[in-house]
C-alpha positions as CSV (number, residue, x, y, z in Angstrom):
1,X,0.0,0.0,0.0
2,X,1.7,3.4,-0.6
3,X,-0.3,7.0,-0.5
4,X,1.6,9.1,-2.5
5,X,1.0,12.6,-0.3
6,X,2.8,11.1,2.5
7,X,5.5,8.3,3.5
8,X,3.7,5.3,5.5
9,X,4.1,6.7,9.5
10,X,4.6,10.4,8.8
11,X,2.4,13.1,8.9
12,X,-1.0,13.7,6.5
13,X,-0.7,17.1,4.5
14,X,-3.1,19.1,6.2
15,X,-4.5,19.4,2.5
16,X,-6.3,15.8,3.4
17,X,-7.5,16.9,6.8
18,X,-10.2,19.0,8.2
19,X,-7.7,21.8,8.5
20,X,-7.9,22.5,4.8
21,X,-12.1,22.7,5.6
22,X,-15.0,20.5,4.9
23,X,-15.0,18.7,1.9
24,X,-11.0,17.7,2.1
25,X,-9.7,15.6,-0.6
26,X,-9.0,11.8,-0.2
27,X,-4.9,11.2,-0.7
28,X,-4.3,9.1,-4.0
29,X,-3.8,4.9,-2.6
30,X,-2.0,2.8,-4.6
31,X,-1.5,-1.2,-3.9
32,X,0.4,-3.8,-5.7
33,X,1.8,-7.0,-4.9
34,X,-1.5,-9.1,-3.6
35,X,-2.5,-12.5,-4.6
36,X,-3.5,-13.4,-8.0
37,X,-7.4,-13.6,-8.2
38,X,-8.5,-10.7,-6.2
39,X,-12.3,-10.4,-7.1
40,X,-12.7,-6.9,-5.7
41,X,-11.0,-4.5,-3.1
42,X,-12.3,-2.6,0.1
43,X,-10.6,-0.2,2.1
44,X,-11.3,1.1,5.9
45,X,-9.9,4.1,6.8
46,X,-10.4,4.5,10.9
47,X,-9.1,6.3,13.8
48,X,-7.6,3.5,16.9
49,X,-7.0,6.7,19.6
50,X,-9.7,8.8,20.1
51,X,-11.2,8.7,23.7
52,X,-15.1,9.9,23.4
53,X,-17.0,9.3,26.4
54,X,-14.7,8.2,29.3
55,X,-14.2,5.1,26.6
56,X,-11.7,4.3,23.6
57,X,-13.7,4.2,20.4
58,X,-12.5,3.6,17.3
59,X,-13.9,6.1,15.0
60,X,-14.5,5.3,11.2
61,X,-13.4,7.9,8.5
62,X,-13.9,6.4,5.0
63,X,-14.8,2.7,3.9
64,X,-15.2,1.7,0.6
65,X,-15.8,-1.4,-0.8
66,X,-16.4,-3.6,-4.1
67,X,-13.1,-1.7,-6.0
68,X,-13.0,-3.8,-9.1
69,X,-10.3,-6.4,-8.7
70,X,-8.4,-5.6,-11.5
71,X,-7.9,-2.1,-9.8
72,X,-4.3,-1.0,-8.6
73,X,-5.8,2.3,-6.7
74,X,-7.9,5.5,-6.2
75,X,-7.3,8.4,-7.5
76,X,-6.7,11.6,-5.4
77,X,-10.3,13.4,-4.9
78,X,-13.0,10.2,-4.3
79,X,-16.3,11.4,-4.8
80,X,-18.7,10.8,-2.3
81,X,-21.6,8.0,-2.7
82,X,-21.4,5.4,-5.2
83,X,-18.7,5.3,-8.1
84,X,-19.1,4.5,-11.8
85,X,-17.0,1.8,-11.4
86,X,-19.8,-0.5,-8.9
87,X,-17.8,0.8,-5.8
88,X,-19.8,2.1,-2.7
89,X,-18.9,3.7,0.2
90,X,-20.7,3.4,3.8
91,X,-21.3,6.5,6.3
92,X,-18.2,7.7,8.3
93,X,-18.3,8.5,11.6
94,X,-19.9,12.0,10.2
95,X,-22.7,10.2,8.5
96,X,-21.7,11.0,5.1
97,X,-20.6,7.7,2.4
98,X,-17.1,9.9,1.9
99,X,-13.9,10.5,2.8
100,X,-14.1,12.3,5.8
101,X,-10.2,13.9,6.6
102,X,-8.3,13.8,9.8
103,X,-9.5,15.8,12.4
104,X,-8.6,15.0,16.0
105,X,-9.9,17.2,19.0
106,X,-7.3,20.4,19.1
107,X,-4.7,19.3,22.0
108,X,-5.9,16.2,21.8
109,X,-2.0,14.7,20.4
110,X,-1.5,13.0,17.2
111,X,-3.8,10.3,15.9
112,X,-3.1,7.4,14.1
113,X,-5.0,7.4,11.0
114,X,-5.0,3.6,9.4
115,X,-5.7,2.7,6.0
116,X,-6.6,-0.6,5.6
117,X,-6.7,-2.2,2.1
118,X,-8.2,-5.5,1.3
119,X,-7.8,-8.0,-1.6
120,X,-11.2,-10.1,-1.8
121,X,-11.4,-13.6,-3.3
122,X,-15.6,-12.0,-4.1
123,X,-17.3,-8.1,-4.6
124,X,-19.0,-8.2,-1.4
125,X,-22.6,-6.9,-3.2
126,X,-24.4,-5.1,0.3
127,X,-25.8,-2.3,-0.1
128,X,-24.2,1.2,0.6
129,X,-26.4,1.7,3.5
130,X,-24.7,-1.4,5.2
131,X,-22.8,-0.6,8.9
132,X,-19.2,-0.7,9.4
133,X,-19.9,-3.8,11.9
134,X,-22.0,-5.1,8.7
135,X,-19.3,-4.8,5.7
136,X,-16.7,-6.2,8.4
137,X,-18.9,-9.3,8.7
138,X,-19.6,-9.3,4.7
139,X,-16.1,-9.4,4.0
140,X,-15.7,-12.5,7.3
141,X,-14.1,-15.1,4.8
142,X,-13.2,-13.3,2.2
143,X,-10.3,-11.8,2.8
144,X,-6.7,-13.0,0.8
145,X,-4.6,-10.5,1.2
146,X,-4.1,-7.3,3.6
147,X,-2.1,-4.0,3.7
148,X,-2.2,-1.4,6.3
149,X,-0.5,2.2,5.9
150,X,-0.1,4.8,9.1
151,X,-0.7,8.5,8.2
152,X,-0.5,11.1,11.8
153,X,-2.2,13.8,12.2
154,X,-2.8,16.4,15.5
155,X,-3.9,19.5,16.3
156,X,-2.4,22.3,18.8
């Protein structure tokens, strides 16, 4: 997995986080080297640190899912909802099937923003309404192949 704005563990351009304003641009992912026979590709996008609510909660920035297998990425700028190509995305954490950017609580330290890309031996075929909790349980078995890139982001 490689995002070409940023090297895997350093920071995320403020261009691809709320501090550029709603509406920030997805960063460009690229993948190569999975298994042979991928029938489709899903990534999660999700946020490990937060603390809401006296309780650690793992918030959910972007997921999309059913990227055609013969796919090697996404381009810089996904558009929200459903994509010409049969891929859907899922409400983030904001309620919106997009890319929502990085956007920690200010002095709240960095965050650990993981991408998650998945090779699928099957397009998964639930709706775009589907939960997180849902799509994770869709894609239960189908999984061959896994990549995971780090991008940090905090606010003063």
């Amino acid at each position: 997995v490689k995002v070409d704005a940023f090297a895997d563990g350093a920071r995320v351009p403020e261009k691809f986080t709320c501090a550029a304003g709603q509406g920030s641009p997805s960063p460009a992912i690229s993948w190569s080297g999975g298994p042979g026979g991928a029938a489709s590709y899903a990534i999660i996008m999700h946020d490990p640190d937060p603390v809401i609510g006296n309780s650690t909660t793992d918030v959910l920035h972007w997921a999309i899912f059913d990227i055609p297998g013969d796919a090697k990425g996404l381009p810089e700028g996904v558009k929200p909802g459903d994509q010409a190509s049969g891929a859907k995305q899922i409400n983030n954490i904001a309620g919106q099937p997009a890319y929502l950017g990085p956007c920690p609580p200010p002095g709240h330290g960095d965050h650990h923003y993981t991408i998650e890309v998945y090779a699928l031996n099957a397009k998964l075929g639930v709706p775009a309404t589907t939960s997180r909790a849902d799509l994770l349980k869709a894609m239960d078995g189908k999984v061959i192949s896994k990549g995971v890139y780090i991008g940090i982001f905090g606010r003063k």
